[in-house]
C-alpha positions in Angstrom: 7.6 -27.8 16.2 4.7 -29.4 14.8 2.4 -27.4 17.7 4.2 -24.1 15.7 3.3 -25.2 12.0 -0.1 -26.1 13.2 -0.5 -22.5 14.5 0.7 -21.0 11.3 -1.5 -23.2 9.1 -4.3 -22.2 11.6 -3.7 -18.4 11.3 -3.8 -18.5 7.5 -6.2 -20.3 6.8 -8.4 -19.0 9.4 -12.0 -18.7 8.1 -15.4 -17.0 8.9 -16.5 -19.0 11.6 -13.2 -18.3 13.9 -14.4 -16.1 16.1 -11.2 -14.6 17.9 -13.4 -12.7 20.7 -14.3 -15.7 22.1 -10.7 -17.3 22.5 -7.5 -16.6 24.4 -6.1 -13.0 24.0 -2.3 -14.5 23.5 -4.0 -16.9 21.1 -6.1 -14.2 19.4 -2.9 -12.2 19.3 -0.6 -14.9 17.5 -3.4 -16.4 14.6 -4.1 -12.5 13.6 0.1 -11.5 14.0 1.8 -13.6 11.7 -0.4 -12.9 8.5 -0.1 -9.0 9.6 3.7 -9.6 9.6 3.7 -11.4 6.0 1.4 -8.5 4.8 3.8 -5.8 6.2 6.5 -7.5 4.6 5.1 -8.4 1.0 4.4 -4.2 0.7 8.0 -4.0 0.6 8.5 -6.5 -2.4 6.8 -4.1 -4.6 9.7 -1.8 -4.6 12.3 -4.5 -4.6 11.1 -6.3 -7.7 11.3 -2.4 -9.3 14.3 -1.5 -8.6 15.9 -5.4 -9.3 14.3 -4.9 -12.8 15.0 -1.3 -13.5 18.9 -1.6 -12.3 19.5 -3.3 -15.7 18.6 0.3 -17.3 21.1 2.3 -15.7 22.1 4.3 -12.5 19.1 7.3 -13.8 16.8 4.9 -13.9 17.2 3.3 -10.4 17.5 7.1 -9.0 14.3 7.6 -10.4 12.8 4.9 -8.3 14.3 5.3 -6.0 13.6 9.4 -5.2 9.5 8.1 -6.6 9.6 5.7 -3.3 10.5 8.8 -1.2 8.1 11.1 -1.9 5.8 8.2 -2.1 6.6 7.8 1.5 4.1 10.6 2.6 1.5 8.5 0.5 2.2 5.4 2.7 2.4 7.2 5.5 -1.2 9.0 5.1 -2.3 5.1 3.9 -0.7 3.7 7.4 -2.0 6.3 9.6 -5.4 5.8 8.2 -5.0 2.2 8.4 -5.0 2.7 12.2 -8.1 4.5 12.3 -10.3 2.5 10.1 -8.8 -0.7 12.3 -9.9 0.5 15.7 -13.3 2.1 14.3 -13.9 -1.5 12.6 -12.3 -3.6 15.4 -14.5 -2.1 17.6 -17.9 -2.3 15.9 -16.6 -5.8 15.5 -16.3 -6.5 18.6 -19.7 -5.0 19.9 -21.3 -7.2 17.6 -22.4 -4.6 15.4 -21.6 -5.9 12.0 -23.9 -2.7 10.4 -21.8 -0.7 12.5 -18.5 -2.2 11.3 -19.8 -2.2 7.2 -21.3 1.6 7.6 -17.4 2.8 9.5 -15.7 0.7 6.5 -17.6 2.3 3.6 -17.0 5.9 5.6 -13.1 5.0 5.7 -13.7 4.4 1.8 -14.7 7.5 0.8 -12.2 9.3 3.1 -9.6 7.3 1.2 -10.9 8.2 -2.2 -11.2 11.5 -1.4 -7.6 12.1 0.3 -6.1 9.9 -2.9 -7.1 12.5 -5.5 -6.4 15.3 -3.7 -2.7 13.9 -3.4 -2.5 12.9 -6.9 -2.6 16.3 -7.9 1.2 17.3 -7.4 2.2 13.9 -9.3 -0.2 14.6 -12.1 0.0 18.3 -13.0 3.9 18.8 -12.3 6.3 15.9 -12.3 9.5 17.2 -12.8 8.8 19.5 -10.3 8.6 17.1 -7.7 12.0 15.5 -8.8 13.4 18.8 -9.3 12.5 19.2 -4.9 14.7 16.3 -4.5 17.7 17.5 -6.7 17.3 14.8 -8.7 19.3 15.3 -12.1 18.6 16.4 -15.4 18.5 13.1 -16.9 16.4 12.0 -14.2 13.7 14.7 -14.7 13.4 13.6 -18.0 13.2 10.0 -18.1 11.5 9.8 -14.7 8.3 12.3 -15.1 6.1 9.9 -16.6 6.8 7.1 -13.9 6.1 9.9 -11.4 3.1 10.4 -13.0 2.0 6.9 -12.7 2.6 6.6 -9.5 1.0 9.3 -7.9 -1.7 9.1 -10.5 -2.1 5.7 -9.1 -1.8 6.8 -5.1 -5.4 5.8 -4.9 -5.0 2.9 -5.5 -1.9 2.5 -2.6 -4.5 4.1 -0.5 -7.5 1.6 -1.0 -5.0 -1.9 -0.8 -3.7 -0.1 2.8 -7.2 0.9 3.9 -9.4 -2.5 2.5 -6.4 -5.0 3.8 -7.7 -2.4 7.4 -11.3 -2.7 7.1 -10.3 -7.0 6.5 -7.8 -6.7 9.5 -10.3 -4.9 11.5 -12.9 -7.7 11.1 -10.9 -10.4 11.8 -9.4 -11.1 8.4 -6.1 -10.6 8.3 -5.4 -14.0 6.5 -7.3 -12.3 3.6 -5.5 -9.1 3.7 -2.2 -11.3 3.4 -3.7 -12.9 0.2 -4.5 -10.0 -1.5 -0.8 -8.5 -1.4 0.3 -11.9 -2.5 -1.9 -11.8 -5.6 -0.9 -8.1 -6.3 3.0 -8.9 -6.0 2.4 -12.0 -8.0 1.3 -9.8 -10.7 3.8 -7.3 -9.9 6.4 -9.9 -10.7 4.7 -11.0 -13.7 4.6 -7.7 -15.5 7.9 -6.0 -14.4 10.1 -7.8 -16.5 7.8 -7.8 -19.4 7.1 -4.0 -19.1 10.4 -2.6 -18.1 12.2 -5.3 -20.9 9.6 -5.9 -23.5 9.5 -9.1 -25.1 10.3 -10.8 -28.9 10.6 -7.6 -30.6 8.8 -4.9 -28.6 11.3 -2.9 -26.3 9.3 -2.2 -23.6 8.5 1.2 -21.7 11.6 1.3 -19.8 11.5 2.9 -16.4 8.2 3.8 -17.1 7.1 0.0 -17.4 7.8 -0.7 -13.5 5.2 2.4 -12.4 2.8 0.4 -14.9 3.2 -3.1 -13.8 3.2 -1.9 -9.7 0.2 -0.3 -10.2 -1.4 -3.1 -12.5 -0.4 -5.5 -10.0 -1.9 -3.1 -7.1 -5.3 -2.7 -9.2 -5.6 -6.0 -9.1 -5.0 -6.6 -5.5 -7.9 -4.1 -4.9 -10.4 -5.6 -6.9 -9.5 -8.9 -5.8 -10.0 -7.1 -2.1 -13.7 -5.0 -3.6 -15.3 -8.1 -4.8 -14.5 -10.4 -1.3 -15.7 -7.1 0.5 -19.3 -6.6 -1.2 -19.5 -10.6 -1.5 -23.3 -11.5 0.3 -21.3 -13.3 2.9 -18.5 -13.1 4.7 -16.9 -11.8 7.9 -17.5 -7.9 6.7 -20.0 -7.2 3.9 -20.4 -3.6 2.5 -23.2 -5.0 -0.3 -26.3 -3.3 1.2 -24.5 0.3 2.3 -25.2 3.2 0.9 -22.9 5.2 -0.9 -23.4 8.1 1.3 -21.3 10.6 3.8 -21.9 10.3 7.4 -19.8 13.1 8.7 -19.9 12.0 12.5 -18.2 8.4 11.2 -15.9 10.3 9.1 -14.1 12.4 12.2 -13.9 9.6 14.7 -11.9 7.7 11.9 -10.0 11.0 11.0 -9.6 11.7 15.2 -8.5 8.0 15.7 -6.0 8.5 12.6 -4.2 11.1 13.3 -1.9 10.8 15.6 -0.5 7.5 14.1 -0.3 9.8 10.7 2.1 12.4 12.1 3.8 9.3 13.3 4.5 8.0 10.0 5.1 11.5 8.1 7.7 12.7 10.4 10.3 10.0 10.2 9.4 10.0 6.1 10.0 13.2 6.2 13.2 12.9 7.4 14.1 10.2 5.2 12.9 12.8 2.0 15.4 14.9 3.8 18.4 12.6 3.2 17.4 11.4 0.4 17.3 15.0 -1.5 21.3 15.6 0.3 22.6 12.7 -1.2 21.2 13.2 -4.8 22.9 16.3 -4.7 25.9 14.1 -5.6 24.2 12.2 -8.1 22.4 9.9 -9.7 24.8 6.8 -8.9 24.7 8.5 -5.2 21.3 8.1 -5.1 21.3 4.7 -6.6 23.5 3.3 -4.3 21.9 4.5 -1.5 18.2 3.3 -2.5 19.6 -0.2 -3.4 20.9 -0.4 0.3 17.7 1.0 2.1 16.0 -1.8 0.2 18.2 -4.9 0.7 
């Protein structure tokens, strides 16, 4: 037992000089695993702590959330997908010992990011309702819910950069440091969601509207957190001294690499967009009662 704790401490603390291509695959394996694991976990939180705080406002308001998460799902699943390619490409400069090679395929995976982010913010931006409208969300929920859809796509960027940074840090050997930054963004998360959603003393609060603001508050702040470790002088990756410029031949290996695991994520989500739009056909509390058990 104290052998296991030892091993956990080990892989979250693990710092610049461990160099994991020069020990044990298994051991390699288990140190860069278990804060992967936490990390994969802590991105579910985010919509936990929402829809805990929100489900004080009412059955429209957690159908709101709840219907924002599945559409959001093609935005995860674009952010996952990536993730994969910008791993391997990173990983593998990495591993050549090519740490030029590994800054100039991160700073490429950046700008795709960027890029794909405002292209799908569009939808979110310029017709909310309409989105909630595809999923036959109600009324009510059109109304109350268009400005947290806004938000939140508006903010998809942002989802994007925490998935694909917490990838570059992965693909370097960091993944203790891709752990910490969803811990500090949640932290925040859990700060604000209350305060926004509820108020507090004699303001009311934004309502439903607050969560969108205090997830993608708490997500902002997980990416700078991640920007200013990632164009620090030192560490295990360091993007300070590369250009801000396109290199089209990086850009479609990470795209190639991508791609599959993309379509591998956006089929199942769409299937779960699928569902999701059947059983709001019955209802906001339908829908309700169906998001709070997908996320328990």
């Amino acid at each position: 037992m104290r052998k296991l704790f030892a091993i956990i401490k080990e892989s979250l603390t693990a710092g610049e000089d461990t160099d994991y291509t020069g020990i044990g695959v298994r051991r390699a394996i288990v140190l860069l695993s278990i804060p992967m694991v936490l990390e994969m976990g802590m991105e579910a939180v985010f919509a936990l702590v929402d829809i805990f705080f929100v489900s004080k406002l009412g059955e429209h308001a957690i159908a709101t959330v709840g219907l924002t998460e599945l559409l959001l799902t093609l935005v995860y699943s674009v952010a996952w997908g990536l993730g994969m390619g910008i791993t391997s490409v990173v990983a593998r400069r990495t591993g050549e010992k090519d740490p030029q090679g590994a800054a100039r395929a991160a700073m490429q995976g950046l700008l795709l990011t960027v890029a794909l982010g405002v292209v799908m913010a569009l939808p979110g931006l310029l017709a909310p309702e309409a989105l909630l409208r595809l999923m036959n969300a109600e009324d009510a929920v059109q109304v109350i819910g268009a400005d947290y859809v806004r938000i939140m796509f508006g903010g998809n960027v942002i989802i994007l950069l925490l998935f694909a940074i917490n990838a570059v840090f992965r693909g370097a050997g960091d993944a203790a440091m891709a752990m910490r930054s969803l811990m500090l963004a949640n932290g925040i998360n859990i700060i604000l969601c209350p305060i926004m959603i509820h108020g507090i003393g004699d303001w009311a609060g934004f309502g439903v509207t607050g969560a969108a603001v205090a997830t993608t508050t708490g997500r902002g702040i997980g990416v700078l957190y991640q920007l200013k470790h990632l164009f620090a002088p030192q560490g295990r990756i360091t993007l300070r001294s590369i250009p801000f410029s396109l290199e089209p031949s990086v850009m479609v290996t990470i795209v190639r690499v991508s791609l599959g695991g993309v379509i591998q994520f956006v089929l199942p989500s769409i299937s779960w967009m699928f569902l999701g739009s059947i059983v709001a056909k019955f209802g906001s509390a339908a829908t309700a009662g169906i998001r709070w058990r997908c996320a328990s």
